[in-house]
N, C-alpha and C positions, 0 to 999 in steps of 0.2 A: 471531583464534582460529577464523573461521569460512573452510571450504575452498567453493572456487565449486568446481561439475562444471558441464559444458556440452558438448551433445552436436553442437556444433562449434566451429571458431573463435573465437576472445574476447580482444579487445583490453582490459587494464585495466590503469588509471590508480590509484594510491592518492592521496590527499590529507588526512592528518590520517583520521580515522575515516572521510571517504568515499571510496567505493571508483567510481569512473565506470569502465561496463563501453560496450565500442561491437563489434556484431555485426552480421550481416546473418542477421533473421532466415529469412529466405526457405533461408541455409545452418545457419544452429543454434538450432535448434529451442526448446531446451529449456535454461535457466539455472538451478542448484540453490544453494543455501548451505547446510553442511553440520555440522555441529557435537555428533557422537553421543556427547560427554565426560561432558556433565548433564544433567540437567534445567532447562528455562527459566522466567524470571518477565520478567514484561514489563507495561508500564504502557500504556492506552490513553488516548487523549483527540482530542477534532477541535473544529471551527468554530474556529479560536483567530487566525488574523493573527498579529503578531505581538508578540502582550499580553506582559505582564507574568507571567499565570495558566499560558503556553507555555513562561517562562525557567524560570520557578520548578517547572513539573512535569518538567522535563529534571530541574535540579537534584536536585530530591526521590526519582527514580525513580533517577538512580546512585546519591545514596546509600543505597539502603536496599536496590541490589546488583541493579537489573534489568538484563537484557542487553541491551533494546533498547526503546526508546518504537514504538509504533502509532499514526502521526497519522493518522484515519479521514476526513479530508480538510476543505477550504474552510481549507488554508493561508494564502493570500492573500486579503485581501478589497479593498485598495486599491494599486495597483501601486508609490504612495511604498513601500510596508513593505518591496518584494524586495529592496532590497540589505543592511537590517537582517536578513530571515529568511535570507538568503545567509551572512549573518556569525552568526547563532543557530546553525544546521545546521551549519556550518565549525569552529564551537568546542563543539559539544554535546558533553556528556561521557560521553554512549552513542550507539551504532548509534539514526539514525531510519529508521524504514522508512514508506514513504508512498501512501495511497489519495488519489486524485483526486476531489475532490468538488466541487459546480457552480458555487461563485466561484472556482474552479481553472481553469475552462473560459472566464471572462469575454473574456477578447482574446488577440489572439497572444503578447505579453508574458508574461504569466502561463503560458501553455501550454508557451511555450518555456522558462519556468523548470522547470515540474513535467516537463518531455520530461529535461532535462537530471539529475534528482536520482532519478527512477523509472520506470521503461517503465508503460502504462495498467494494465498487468495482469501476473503474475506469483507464484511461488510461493519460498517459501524452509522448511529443516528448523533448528531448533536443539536439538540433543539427541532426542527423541525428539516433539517436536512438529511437526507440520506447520503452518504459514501460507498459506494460500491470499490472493491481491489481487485483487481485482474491483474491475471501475472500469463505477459505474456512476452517473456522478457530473453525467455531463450530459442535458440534453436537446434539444442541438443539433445532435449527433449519434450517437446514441442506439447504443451497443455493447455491452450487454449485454441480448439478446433472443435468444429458440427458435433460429434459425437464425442467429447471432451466430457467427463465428470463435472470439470469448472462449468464448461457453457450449458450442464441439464442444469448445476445451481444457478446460474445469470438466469435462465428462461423462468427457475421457480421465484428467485427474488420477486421475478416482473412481473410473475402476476401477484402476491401478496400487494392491496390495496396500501397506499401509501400517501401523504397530503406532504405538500413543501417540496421545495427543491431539492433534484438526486444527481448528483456528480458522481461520473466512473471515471476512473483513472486504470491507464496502464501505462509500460511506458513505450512501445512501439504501437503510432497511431492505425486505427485501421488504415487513414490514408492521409496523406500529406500533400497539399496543395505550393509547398514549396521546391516539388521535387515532381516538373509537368510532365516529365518523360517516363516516371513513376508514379504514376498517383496514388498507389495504392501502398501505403509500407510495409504492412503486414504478406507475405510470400503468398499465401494462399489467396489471391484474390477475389475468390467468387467468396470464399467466408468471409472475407474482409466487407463489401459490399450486405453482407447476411448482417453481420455484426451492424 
């Protein structure tokens, strides 16, 4: 249902619900999904591996007609789980769309999974909302900061004019009011404030 724009070349793959896109970003820039028909409903949830709490929120969130699940990352937590989340994601019965979060980042195994199902960062449209992905998931090499490639694209996103509601997701919040002694989650906290 959903149209890709790309303001260059785009190699893609369809597979059951997933779609594997391969470009060179250095020639196309910008990757869009497009869908200005409805209005969207969409279910979030993150830290999950891959539970039982992950089948069953796939399951619950089509039927009750969302378009797509939000996993706000820490897909994997133990590298047995990837060829079970390989087969969870394969037969999910909506669009997953995916943030990176920092047992995403554990080893190259996992990395090369999360490379293969979602670029670090990216934005998509479904009807009149916007999704923004920020991937600020590790701390081993640290990509979303002031002078970050990521946050010059977050600054360009924001100014292109936009109408409807725009949700960003990552999965370490700038700051977290459940944690008074920390408020800030993010390490850097004068960026976290900026953010």
């Amino acid at each position: 249902r959903m149209q890709l724009e790309a303001s260059g070349p785009v190699e893609e793959s369809p597979h059951g619900t997933i779609r594997t896109l391969r470009f060179l970003p250095q020639v196309t820039h910008t990757l869009t999904f497009i869908d200005s028909s409805h209005e969207a409903m969409f279910a979030v949830l993150g830290d999950t591996g891959d539970s039982d709490t992950f089948a069953e929120a796939l399951c619950l969130a089509a039927s009750q007609g969302a378009d797509f699940l939000l996993h706000t990352g820490d897909l994997i937590y133990r590298d047995e789980q990837i060829p079970h989340l390989e087969t969870m994601l394969a037969t999910a019965p909506l669009p997953v769309f995916l943030v990176r979060g920092n047992h995403d980042y554990r080893n190259a195994r996992r990395l090369q999974m999360m490379r293969e199902l979602a670029p670090p960062y990216y934005t998509f449209h479904l009807g009149a909302l916007t999704v923004i992905i920020l991937d600020n998931g590790t701390d081993y090499v640290p990509t979303l900061w002031s002078r970050s490639t990521q946050y010059r694209w977050l600054r360009a996103l924001f100014a292109i004019p936009r109408e409807g509601p725009l949700v960003v997701a990552m999965h370490i919040p700038p700051s977290d009011r459940q944690q008074p002694t920390q408020p800030e989650a993010m390490r850097d906290r004068a960026f976290a404030q900026q953010l």
